[in-house]
C-alpha positions in Angstrom: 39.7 46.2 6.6 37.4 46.1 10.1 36.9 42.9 11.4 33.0 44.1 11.5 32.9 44.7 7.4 34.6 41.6 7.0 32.4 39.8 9.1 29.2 41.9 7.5 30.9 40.8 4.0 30.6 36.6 5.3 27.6 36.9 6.5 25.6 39.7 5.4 24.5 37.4 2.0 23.6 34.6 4.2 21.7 36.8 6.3 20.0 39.1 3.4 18.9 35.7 1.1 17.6 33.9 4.9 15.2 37.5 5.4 14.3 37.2 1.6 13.1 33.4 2.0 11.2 34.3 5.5 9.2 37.1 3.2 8.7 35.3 0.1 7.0 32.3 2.5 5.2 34.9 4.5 3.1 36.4 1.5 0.2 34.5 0.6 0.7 32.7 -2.7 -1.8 30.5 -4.8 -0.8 28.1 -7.5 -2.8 26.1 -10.1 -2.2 22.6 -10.8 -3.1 20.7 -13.9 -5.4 17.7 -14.0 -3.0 15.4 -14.5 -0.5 16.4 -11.4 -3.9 16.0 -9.5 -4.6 12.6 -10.5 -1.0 11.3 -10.2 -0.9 12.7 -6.8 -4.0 10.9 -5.5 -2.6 7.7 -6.3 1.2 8.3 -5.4 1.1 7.8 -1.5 3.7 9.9 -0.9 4.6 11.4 3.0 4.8 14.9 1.0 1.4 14.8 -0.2 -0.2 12.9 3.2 1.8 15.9 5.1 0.3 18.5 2.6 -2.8 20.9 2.1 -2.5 22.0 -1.6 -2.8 19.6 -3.6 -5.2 17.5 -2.0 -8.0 20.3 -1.2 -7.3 21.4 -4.7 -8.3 17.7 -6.0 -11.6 18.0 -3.2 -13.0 21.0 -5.4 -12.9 18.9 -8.6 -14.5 15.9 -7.0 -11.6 13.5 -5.4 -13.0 11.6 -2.3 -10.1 11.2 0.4 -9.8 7.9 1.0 -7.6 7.1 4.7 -5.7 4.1 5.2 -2.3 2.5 5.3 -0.2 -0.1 3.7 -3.3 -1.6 2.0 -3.7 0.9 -0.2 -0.6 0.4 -1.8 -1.9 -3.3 -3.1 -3.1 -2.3 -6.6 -5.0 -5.3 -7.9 -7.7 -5.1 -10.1 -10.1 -4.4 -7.0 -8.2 -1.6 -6.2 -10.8 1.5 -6.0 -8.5 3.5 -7.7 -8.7 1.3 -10.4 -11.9 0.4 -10.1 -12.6 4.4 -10.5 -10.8 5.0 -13.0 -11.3 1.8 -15.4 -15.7 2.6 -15.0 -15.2 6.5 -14.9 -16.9 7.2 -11.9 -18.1 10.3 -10.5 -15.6 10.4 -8.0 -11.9 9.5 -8.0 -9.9 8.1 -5.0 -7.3 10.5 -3.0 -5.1 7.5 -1.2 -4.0 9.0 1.7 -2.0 7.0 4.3 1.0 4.2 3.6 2.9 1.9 5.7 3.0 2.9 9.3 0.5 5.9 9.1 -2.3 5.5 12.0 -5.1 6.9 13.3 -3.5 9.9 15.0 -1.3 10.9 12.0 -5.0 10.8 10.3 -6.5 12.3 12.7 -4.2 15.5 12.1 -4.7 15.0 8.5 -8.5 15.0 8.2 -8.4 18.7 9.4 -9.1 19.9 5.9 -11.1 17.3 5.1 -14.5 18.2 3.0 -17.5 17.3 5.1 -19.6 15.5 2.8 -17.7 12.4 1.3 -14.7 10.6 2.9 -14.0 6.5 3.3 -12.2 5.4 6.5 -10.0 1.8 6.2 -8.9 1.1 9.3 -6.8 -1.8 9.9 -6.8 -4.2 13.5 -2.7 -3.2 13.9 -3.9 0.2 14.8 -5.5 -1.1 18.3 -2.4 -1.9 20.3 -2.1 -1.1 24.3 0.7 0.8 22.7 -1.2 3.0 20.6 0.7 4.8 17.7 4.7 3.9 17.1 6.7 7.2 17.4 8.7 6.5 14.6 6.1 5.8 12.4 3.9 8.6 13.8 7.4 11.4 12.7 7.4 10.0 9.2 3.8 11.3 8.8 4.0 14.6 11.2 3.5 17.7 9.4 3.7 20.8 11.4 0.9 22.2 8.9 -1.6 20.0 10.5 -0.7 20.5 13.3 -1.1 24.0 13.4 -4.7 23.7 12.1 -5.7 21.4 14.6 -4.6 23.8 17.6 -6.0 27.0 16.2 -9.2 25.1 15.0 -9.6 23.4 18.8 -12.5 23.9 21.0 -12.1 22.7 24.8 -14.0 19.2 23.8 -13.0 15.8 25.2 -12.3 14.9 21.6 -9.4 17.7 21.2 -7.5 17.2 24.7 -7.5 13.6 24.2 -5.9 14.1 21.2 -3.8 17.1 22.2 -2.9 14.7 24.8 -1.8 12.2 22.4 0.3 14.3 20.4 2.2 15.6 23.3 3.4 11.8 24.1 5.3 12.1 20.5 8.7 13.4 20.5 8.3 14.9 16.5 6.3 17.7 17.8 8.5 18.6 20.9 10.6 20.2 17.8 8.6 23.5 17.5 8.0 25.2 21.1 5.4 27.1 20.1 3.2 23.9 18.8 4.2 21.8 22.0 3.1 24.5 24.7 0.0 25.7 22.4 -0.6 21.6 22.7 -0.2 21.7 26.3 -2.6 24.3 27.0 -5.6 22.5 24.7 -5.2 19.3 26.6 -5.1 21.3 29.8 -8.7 22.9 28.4 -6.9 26.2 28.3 -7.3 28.0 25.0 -4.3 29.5 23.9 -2.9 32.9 23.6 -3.6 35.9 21.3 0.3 36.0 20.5 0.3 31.8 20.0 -2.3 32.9 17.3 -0.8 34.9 15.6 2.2 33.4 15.5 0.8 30.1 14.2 -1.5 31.8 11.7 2.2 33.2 10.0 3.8 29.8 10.6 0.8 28.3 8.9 1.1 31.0 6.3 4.8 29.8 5.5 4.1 25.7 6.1 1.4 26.3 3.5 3.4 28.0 0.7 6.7 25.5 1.1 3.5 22.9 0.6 2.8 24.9 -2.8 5.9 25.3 -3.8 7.2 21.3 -3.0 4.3 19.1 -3.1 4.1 18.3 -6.0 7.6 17.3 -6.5 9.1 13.2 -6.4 5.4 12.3 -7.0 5.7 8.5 -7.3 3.7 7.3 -10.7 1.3 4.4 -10.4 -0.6 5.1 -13.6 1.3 2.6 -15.7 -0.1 0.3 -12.9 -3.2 1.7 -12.5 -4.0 0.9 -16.4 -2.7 -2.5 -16.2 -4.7 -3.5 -13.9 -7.7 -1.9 -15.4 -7.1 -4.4 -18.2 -7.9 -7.1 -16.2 -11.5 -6.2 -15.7 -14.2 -6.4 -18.0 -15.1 -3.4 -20.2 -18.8 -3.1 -18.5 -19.0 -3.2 -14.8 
């Protein structure tokens, strides 16, 4: 046997099932989730829903109000608004996004798909250091995703090369070329290239289907809490 068909015979699978999973993520792909994947997402504060489009745009539609923060969100008395929402059934219902570490500039990369008309801001003193964001906190939340909205949704304002200037200083998005020279060119007031375009609109294509596909999975359940602390409150608001 030819070292070359023994070679092709190694590695040919790997390489045939690696070309399958680049087309599979390449072709746009839509998926439903129930009502009650939805409302255990908005209140699980996990990094793969904060780092995620799908789940929460899908909750947007059906009237969830984003709600950024960080670790205070995940103290769920019976003031909670999560709680709170759900106990007086509200017209709206709480997506909790942010945790422990998660600042303004990770939530500034997630508010790219944020709906214009509702949204509630808590923003905590330990964001305002000389420092500015921690880089290991700031990786925990990165999500290439985001990113690549951000830079193909930029305008040359003082508002996105601040921020593209920002991003640059973290060493989680020095991991993708493409994203760190496309970054360099906003906060340079340079737009970027046709190629970079279309090359991020795929890459955004394939970040947005492994969000479909894995979002929803290791969602962490706070709805035994959530009703137990409902109890505590009295039956009319």
């Amino acid at each position: 046997m030819k070292n070359k068909t023994k070679l092709w015979l190694i590695f040919g699978p790997v390489i045939c099932a690696a070309l399958l999973l680049i087309g599979i993520f390449s072709l746009p792909w839509e998926r439903t989730f129930s009502p009650g994947s939805l409302y255990q997402a908005a209140a699980s504060q996990t990094a793969t829903v904060f780092k995620g489009k799908a789940m929460r745009q899908k909750a947007y539609k059906q009237g969830y109000v984003p709600f950024y923060g960080s670790s205070e969100l995940s103290r769920f008395d019976n003031m909670h608004p999560t709680v709170l929402a759900t106990k007086y059934k509200r017209s709206y219902m709480p997506f909790l996004l942010g945790g422990a570490g998660s600042q303004s500039l990770a939530q500034y990369l997630g508010m790219q798909d944020a709906p214009s008309k509702k949204a509630v801001v808590i923003i905590s003193p330990q964001w305002f250091t000389a420092e500015g964001q921690n880089p290991d906190a700031f990786s925990l939340y990165y999500s290439p995703l985001h990113a690549s909205d951000f830079i193909l949704n930029a305008k040359d304002t003082e508002a996105d090369r601040y921020a593209a200037r920002r991003l640059l200083q973290m060493p989680s998005v020095k991991s993708e070329h493409v994203i760190h020279h496309a970054l360099l060119e906003i906060a340079a007031g340079v737009g970027i290239s046709t190629k970079e375009r279309y090359y991020l609109r795929w890459r955004r294509r394939m970040y947005s289907n492994e969000d479909s596909f894995f979002t929803s999975w290791q969602l962490r359940d706070r709805l035994g809490k959530i009703e137990q602390q409902g109890k505590k409150l009295p039956d009319t608001y």
